[in-house]
Legacy VTK file of the C-alpha trace (Angstrom):
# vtk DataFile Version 3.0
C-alpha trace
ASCII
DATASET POLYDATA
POINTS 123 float
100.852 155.574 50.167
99.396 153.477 52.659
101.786 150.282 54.369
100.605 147.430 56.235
102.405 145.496 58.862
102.326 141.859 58.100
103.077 139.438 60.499
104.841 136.584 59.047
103.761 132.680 60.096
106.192 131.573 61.906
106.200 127.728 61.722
107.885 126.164 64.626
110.927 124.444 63.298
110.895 119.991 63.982
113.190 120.377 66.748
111.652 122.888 68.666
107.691 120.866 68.150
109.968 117.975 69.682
111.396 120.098 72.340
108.012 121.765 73.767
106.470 118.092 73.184
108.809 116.494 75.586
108.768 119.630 78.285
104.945 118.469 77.742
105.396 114.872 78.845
107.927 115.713 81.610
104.816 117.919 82.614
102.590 115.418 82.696
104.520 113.133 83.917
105.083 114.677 87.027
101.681 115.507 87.283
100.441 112.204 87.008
103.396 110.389 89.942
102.528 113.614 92.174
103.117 113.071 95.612
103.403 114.676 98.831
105.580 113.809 102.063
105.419 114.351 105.414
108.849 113.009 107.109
109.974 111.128 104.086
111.243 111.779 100.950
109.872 110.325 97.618
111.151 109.734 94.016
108.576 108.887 91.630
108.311 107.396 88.062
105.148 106.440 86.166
104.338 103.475 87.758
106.827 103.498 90.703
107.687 105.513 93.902
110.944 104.614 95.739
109.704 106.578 99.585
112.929 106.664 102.036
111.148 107.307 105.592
112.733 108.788 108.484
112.432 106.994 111.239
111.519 108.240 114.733
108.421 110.824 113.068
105.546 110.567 111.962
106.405 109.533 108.192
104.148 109.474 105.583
103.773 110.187 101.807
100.994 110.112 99.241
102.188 108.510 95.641
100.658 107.378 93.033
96.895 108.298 94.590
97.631 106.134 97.724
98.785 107.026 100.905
101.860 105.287 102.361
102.993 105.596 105.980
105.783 103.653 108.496
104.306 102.358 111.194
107.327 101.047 112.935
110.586 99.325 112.655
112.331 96.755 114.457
115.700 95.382 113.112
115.785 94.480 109.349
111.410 94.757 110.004
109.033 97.600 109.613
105.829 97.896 109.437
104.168 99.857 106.464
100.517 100.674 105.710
99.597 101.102 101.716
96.102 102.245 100.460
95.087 101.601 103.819
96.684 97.937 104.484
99.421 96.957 106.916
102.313 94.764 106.162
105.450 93.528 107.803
108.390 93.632 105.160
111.979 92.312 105.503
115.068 93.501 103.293
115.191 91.048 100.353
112.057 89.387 100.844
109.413 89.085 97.366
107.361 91.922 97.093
103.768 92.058 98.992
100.869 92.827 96.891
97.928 95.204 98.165
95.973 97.680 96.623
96.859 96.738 93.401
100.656 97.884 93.995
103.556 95.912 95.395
105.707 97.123 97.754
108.798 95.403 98.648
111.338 97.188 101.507
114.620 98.236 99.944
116.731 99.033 103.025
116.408 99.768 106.722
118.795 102.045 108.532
118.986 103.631 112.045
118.130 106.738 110.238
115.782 105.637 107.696
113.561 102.674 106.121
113.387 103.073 102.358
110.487 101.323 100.828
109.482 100.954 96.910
105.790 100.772 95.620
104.852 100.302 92.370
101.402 99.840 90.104
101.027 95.846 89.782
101.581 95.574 85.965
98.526 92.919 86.267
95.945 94.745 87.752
LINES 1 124
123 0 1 2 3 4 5 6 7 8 9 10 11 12 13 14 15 16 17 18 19 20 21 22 23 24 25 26 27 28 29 30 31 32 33 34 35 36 37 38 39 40 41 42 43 44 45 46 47 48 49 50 51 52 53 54 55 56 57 58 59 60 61 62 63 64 65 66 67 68 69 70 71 72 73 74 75 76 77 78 79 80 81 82 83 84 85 86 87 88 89 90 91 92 93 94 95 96 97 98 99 100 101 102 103 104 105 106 107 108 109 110 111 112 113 114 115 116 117 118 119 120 121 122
């Protein structure tokens, strides 16, 4: 008598196609905000990077396929440069537009400057 070893299907249950879909998107997700820092630390979305500099290095971060760096700070002022453009922000002031991004400044502190870029929903 001869026996066979049958695998059966296994068909992945609705939750768990849900669960290893959504690990998927986290995933990509991630992939897709990917950044890197040098002096700063970032926190990243989709379509948004909040970058919190410290000051007194040489801070910079790449986010959302642009580099961002401080250039200095002076009071409630810094200096930024986005996708390779300069601007002078001030805490509560509208957000600048370069690059296609805006970046507005959230906070300035004797220990850091904490800046927020995100992908102009216009273009």
């Amino acid at each position: 008598m001869e026996v066979t070893n049958r695998r059966a299907a296994l068909t992945p249950t609705p939750a768990r196609r849900a669960a290893g879909m959504l690990a998927g998107l986290a995933l990509g997700a991630a992939l897709l905000a990917g950044c890197s820092s040098n002096g700063a630390d970032t926190d990243c979305g989709l379509d948004a990077c909040t970058i919190s500099f410290d000051r007194g290095v040489e801070a910079s971060a790449t986010i959302l396929g642009v580099e961002a760096k401080l250039v200095g700070a002076q009071d409630d002022q810094v200096t930024v440069e986005v996708a390779g453009e300069q601007l002078s922000l001030t805490v509560g002031q509208q957000a600048s537009e370069v690059g296609g991004f805006q970046v507005s400044l959230d906070s300035v502190t004797d220990q850091q400057v904490v800046i927020r870029v995100a992908r102009n929903p216009n273009g």
